[in-house]
C-alpha positions as CSV (number, residue, x, y, z in Angstrom):
1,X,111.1,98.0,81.6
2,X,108.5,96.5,79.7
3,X,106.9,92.8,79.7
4,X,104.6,91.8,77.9
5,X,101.9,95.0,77.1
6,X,103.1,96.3,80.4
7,X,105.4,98.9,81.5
8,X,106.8,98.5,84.5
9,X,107.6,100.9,87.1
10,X,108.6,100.6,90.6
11,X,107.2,102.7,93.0
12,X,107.9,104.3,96.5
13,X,105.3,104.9,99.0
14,X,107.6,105.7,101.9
15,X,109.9,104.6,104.1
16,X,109.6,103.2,107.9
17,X,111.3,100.8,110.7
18,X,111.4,97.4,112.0
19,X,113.1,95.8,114.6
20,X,116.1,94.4,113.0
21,X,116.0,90.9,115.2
22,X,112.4,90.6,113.9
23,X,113.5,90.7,110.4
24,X,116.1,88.7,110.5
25,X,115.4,85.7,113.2
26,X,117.5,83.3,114.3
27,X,120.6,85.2,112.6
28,X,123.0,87.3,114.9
29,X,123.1,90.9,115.2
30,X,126.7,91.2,114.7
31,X,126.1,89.5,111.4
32,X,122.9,91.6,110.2
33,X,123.5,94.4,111.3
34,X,126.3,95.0,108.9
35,X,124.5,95.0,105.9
36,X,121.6,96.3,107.4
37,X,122.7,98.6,110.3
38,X,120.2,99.7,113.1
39,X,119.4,102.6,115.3
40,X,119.5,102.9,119.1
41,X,116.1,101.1,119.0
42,X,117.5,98.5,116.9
43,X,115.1,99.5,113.8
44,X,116.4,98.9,110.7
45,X,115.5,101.1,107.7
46,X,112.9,99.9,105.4
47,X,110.8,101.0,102.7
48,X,107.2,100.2,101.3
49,X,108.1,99.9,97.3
50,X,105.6,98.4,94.8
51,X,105.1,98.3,91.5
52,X,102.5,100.0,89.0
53,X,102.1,98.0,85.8
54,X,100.6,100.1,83.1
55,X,99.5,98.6,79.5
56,X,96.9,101.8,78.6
57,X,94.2,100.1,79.1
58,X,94.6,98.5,82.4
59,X,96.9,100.3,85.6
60,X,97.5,97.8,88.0
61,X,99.2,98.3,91.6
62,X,100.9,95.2,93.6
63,X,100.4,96.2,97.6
64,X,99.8,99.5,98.4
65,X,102.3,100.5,101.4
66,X,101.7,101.2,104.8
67,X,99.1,104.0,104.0
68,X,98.2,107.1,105.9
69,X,96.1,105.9,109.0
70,X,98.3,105.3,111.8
71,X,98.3,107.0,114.9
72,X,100.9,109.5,116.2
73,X,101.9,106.7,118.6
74,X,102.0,103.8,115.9
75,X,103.9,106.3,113.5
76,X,106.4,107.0,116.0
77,X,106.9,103.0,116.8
78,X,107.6,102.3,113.2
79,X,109.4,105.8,112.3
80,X,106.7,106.5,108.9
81,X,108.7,108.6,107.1
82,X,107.2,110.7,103.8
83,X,109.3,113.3,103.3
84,X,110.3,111.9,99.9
85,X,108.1,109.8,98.9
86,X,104.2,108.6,99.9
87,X,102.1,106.5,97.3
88,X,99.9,109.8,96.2
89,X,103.0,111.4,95.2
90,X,104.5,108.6,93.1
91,X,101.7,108.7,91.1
92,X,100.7,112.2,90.9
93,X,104.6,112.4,89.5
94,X,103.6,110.1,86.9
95,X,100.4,111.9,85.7
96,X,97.9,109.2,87.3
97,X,95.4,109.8,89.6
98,X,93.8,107.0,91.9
99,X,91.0,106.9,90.1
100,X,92.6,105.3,87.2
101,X,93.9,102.3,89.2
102,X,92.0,99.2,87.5
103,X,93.5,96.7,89.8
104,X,95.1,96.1,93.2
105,X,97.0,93.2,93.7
106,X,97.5,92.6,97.8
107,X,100.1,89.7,98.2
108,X,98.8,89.8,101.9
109,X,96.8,92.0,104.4
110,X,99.4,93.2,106.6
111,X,99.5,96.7,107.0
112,X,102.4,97.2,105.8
113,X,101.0,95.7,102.2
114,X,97.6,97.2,101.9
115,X,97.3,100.1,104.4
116,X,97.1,102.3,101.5
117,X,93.8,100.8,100.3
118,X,91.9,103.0,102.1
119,X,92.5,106.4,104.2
120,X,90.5,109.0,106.2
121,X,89.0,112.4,104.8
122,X,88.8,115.9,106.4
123,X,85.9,114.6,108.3
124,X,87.7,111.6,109.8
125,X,85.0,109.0,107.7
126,X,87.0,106.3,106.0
127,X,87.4,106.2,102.2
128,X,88.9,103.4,99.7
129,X,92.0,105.0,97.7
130,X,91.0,103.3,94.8
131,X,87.2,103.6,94.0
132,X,87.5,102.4,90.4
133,X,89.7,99.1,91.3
134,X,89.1,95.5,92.0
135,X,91.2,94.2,94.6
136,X,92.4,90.6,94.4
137,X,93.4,88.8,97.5
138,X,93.3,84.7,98.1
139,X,90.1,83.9,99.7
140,X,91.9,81.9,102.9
141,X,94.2,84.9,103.6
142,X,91.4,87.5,104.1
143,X,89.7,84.8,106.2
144,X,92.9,84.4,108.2
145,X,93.2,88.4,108.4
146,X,89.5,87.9,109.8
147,X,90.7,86.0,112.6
148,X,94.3,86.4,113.3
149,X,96.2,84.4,116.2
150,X,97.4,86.3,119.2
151,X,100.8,85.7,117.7
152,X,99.9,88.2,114.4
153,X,97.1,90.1,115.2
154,X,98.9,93.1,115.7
155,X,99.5,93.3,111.7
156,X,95.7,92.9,110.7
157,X,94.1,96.1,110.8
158,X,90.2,95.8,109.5
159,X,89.9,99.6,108.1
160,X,92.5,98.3,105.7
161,X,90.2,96.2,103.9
162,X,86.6,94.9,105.2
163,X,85.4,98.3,103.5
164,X,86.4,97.0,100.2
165,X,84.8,93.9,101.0
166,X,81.7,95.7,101.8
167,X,81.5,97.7,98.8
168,X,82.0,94.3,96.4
169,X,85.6,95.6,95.1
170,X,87.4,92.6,97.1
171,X,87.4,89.9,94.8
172,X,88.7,86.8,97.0
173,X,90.5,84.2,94.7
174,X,91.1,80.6,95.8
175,X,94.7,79.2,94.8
176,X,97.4,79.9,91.7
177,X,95.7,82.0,89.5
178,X,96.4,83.4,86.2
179,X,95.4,87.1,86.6
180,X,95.9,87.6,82.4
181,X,98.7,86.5,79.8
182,X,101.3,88.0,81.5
183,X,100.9,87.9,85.7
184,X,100.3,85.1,87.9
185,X,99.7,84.6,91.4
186,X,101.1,81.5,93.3
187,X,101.0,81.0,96.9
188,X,103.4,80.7,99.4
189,X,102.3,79.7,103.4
190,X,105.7,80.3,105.6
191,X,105.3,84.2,106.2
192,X,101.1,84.0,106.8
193,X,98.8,81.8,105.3
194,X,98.4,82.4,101.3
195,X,100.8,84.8,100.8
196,X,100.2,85.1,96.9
197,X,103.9,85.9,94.8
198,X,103.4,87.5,91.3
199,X,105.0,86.4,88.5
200,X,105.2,88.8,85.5
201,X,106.3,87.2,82.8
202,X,106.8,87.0,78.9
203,X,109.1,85.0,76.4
204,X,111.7,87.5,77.0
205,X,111.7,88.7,80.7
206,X,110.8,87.3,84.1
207,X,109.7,89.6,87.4
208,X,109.1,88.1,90.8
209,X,107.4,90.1,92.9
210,X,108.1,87.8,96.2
211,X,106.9,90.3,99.0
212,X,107.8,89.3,102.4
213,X,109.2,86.0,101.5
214,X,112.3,87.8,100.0
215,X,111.9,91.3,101.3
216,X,115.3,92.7,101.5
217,X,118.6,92.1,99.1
218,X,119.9,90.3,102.5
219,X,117.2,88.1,102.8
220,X,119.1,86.1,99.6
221,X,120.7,84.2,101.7
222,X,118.7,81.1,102.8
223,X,118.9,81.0,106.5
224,X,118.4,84.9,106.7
225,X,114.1,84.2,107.7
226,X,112.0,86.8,109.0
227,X,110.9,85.9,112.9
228,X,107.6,87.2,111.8
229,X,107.3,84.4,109.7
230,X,104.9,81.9,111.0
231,X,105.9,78.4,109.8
232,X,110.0,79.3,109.7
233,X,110.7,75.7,107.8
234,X,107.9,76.4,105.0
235,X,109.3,79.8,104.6
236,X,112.7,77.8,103.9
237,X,111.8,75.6,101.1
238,X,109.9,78.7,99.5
239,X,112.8,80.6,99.4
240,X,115.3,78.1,98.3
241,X,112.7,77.2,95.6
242,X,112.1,80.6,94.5
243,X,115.9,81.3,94.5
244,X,116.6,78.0,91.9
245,X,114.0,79.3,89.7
246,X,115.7,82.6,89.6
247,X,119.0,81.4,89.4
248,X,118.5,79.0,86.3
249,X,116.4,80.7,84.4
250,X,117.9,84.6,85.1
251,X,114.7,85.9,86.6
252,X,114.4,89.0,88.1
253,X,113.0,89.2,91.8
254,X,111.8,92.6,93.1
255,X,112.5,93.7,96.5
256,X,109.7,95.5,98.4
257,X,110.9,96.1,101.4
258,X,114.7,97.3,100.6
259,X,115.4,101.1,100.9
260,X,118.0,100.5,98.2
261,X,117.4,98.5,95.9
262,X,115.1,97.6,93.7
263,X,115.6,94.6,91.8
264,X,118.3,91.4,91.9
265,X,119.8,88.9,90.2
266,X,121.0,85.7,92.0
267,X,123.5,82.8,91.6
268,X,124.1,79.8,93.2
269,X,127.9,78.7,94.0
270,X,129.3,76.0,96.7
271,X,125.4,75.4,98.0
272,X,124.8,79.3,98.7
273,X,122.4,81.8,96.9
274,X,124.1,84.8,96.2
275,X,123.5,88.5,94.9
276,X,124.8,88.4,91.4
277,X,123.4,91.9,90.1
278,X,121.6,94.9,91.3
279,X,119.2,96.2,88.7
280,X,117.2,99.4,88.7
281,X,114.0,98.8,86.1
């Protein structure tokens, strides 16, 4: 698919786990798990898609996966799987080589979104993926990431990103931004403070890239929130205002987090957002 100058292609860096009552809050088991069915540690299966947007002069990633860092233990916990897919092999499948990436967007710094940013070499010393690319984060989420609460800390990890920062290729942004003709960057605050949602759009075609605020195809439905999320009600109104947009105006929204698909179109009949069309780009 192409927008704009851009071609646009989705891209797998793996797959992994998460507790399904985590991901889905306040809404029953026997409801969610039927869509999204778990194992005998009540993990659901996720993946870590993004998307590479590619106009020949500029090769821009959104989020980065989970990366390659975790211990044994941590890739045990949240079942890291790259038998078919990592982010070095998506792109070495398309001919491009990290040192080609111009851009990194990171919607957030949890590792789940930017553990990829960096990795470690043969000698165990850290190393940035992506020596050639500016990454853009909003200024108050990296200062968040900084100094998590108790409540999140577990999803910050510092090797992630303070070695960008220290090498000048974090470029900290402070609110809705237009990144160039084409991609914007709003904020949302329900799922961690400044959350940034990109917008790829031109007179023809509209992409949401919504991250964790509408992670899975599931997550449509409005009281389907994420118990990760740390203002629940914000998180609401995002969605539900993100979902009208889509709905009138036949946008696209891209699903990170959804082993199966990749892209949806919604509706909205009797009060409820709905699933309307599955679309591969």
């Amino acid at each position: 698919m192409n927008i704009g100058n851009y071609n646009i292609i989705p891209t797998q860096t793996g797959l992994f786990r998460l507790d399904g009552g985590a991901m889905f809050g306040v809404v029953p088991k026997v409801l969610w798990n039927r869509t999204n069915p778990s194992d005998d540690l009540n993990r659901i299966q996720m993946c870590n898609r993004v998307l590479l947007l590619d106009n020949g002069k500029r090769k821009i990633l959104i989020d980065t996966g989970v990366g390659k860092k975790l211990s044994k233990k941590l890739n045990e916990i949240y079942a890291v799987d790259y038998s078919s897919n990592s982010l070095e092999s998506s792109l070495k499948n398309i001919n491009i080589s990290p040192s080609e990436i111009t851009d990194v967007i990171l919607t957030h710094l949890h590792f789940d979104h930017c553990g990829g940013c960096t990795y470690y070499d043969d000698d165990f010393q850290l190393k940035i993926t992506f020596p050639n690319a500016v990454h853009y984060v909003q200024k108050k989420q990296y200062e968040w990431a900084m100094n998590p609460t108790v409540r999140d800390e577990a999803s910050y990890f510092p090797e992630d990103f303070n070695i960008l920062a220290e090498n000048k290729l974090l470029n900290t942004i402070d609110g809705n931004y237009k990144f160039d003709d084409f991609i914007c960057l709003n904020i949302v605050n329900g799922h961690t403070p400044n959350m940034q949602i990109v917008k790829i759009s031109d007179d023809i075609n509209t992409i949401i890239y919504t991250a964790d605020l509408i992670p899975m195809a599931t997550h449509i439905s409005v009281p389907y929130i994420m118990g990760y999320d740390l203002l629940p009600l914000i998180t609401l109104h995002e969605k539900i205002a993100y979902l009208r947009q889509a709905s009138e105006k036949n946008h696209l929204i891209f699903l990170e987090h959804d082993p199966f698909i990749e892209c949806v179109k919604v509706n909205l009949k009797n009060d409820n957002y709905f699933l309307s069309e599955k679309i591969n780009l």
